[in-house]
C-alpha positions as CSV (number, residue, x, y, z in Angstrom):
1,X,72.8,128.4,83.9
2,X,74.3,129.2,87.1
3,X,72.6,128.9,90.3
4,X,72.1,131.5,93.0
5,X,72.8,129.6,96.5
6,X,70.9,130.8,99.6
7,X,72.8,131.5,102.6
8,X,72.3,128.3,103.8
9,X,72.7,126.3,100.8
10,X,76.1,128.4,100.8
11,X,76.7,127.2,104.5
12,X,76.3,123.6,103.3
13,X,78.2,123.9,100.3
14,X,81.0,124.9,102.6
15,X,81.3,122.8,105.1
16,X,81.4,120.2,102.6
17,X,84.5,121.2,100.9
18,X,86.3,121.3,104.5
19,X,84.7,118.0,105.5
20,X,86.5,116.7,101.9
21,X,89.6,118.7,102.2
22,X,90.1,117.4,105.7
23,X,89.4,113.7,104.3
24,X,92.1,114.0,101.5
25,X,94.4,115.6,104.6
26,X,94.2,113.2,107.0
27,X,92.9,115.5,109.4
28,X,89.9,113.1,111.4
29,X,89.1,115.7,114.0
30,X,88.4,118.3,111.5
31,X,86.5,115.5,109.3
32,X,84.5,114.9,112.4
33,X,83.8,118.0,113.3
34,X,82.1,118.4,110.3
35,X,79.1,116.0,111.0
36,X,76.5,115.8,113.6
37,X,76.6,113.4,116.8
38,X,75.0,110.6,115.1
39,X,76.2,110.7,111.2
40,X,76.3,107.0,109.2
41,X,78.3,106.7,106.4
42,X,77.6,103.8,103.4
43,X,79.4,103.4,100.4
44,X,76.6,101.3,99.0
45,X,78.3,99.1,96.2
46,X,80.1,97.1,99.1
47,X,78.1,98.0,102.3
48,X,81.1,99.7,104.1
49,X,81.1,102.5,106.1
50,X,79.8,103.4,109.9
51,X,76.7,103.8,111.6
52,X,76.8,106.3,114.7
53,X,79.7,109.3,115.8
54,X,82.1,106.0,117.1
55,X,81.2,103.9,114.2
56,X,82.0,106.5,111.2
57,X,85.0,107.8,113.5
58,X,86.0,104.2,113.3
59,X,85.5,103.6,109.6
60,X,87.0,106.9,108.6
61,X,90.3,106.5,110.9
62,X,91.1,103.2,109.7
63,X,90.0,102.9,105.9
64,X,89.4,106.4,104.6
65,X,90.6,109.9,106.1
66,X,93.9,109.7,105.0
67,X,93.8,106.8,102.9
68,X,91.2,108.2,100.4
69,X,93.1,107.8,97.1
70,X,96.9,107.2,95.5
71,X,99.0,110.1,95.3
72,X,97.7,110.4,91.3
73,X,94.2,111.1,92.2
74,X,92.1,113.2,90.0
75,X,88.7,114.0,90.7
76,X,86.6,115.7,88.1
77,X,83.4,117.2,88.7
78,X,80.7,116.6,86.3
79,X,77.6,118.5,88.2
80,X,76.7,119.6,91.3
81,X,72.7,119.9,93.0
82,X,71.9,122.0,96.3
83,X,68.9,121.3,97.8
84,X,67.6,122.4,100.7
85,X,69.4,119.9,103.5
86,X,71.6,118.1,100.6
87,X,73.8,118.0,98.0
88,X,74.5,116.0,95.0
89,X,77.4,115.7,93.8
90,X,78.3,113.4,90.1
91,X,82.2,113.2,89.4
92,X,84.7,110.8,87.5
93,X,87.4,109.8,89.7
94,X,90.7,108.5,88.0
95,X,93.9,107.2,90.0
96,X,96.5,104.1,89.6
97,X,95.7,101.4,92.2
98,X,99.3,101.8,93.7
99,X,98.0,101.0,97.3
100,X,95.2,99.7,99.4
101,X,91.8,101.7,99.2
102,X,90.1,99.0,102.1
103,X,86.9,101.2,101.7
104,X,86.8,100.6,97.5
105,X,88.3,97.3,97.2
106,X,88.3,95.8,100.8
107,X,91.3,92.6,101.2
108,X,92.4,93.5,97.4
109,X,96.7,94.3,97.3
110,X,97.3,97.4,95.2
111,X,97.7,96.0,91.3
112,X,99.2,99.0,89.4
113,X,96.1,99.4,87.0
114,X,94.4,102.7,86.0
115,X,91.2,103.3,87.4
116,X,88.4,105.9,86.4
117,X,84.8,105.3,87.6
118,X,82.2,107.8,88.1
119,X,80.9,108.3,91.3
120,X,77.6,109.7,93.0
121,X,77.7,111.3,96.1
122,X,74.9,112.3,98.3
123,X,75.6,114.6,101.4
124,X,72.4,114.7,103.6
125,X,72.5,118.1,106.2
126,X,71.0,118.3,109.7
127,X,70.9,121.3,112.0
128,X,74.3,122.9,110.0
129,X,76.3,119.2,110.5
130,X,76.9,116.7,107.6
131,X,73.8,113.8,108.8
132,X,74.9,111.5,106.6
133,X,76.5,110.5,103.0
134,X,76.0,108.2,100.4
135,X,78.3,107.0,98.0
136,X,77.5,105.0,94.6
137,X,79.7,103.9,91.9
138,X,80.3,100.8,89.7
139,X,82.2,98.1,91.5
140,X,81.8,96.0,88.4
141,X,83.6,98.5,86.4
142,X,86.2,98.7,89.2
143,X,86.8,94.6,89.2
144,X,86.9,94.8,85.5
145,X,89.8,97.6,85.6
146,X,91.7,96.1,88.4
147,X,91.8,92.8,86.4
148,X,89.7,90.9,89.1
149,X,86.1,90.5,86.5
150,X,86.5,89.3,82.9
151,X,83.8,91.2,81.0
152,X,83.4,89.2,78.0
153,X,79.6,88.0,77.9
154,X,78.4,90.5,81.3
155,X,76.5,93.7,80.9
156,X,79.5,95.2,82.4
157,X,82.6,97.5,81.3
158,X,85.3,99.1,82.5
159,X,86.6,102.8,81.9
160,X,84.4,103.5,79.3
161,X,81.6,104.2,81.7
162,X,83.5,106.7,83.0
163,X,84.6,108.4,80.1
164,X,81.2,108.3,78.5
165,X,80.0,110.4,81.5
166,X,83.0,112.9,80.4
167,X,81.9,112.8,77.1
168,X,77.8,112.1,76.6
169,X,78.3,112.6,73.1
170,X,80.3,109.2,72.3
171,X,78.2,106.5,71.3
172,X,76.6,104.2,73.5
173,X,77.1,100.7,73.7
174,X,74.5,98.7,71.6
175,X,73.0,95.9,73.9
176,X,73.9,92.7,71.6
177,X,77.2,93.7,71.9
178,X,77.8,91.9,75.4
């Protein structure tokens, strides 16, 4: 079922492409642009990110707009919510770790691994500016990928996460089985 976005819900939608577009870019003033005078940014599973205009322009010039992702990136979308004054967005991103990603995997040198995690990303709106975002994902899957957290005996995994969130219809993991 396909949703019918108001004109603002539209607006948001929007702006949020060009806010990603010009991440994946490199393009900072047009990332900036994007969000209101006092925006924070956390990527929670590691607590990075920026508080405050300087603070996210800080993060984002230095770790992030630019520096998103490996030239391999794919990101697939899984679903999408539009609220009112946010969106919701669930996707599996895949890429080889063939260079830093400080905001991921702070101090950790590029190990030539495949990654895919899903991610969930929550976009908070505020008088037609992007307020604020959220970012969620696995790090333990990450470590485990990246060869940096042995599994055997943790309630953790790798890909498979990921690819059970492409696929809900593979089996899930029984809970003796770590």
């Amino acid at each position: 079922m396909s949703q019918t976005l108001t004109q603002s819900q539209q607006a948001m939608l929007d702006l949020f492409q060009q806010h990603v577009n010009a991440e994946l870019q490199g393009d900072i003033e047009t990332t900036m642009a994007t969000m209101t005078d006092n925006p924070h940014l956390t990527n929670v599973p590691n607590i990075t990110g920026g508080v405050g205009r300087e603070g996210v322009r800080y993060f984002y010039t230095n770790h992030l707009v630019g520096k998103f992702f490996p030239p391999d990136v794919i990101m697939t979308n899984v679903s999408r919510t539009i609220g009112y004054d946010q969106i919701v967005d669930e996707l599996v991103i895949s890429f080889t770790h063939t260079v830093p990603i400080d905001w991921m995997l702070p101090g950790i040198a590029p190990t030539g691994k495949p990654v895919e995690i899903a991610f969930a990303v929550i976009v908070g709106f505020k008088d037609g500016k992007i307020s604020h975002e959220h970012i969620y994902w696995d790090q333990a899957s990450v470590l485990v990928q990246v060869g940096l957290l042995d599994p055997k005996g943790l309630p953790v995994c790798g890909a498979e996460s990921a690819t059970k969130i492409l696929d809900p219809k593979l089996p899930s993991r029984a809970i003796n089985s770590f």
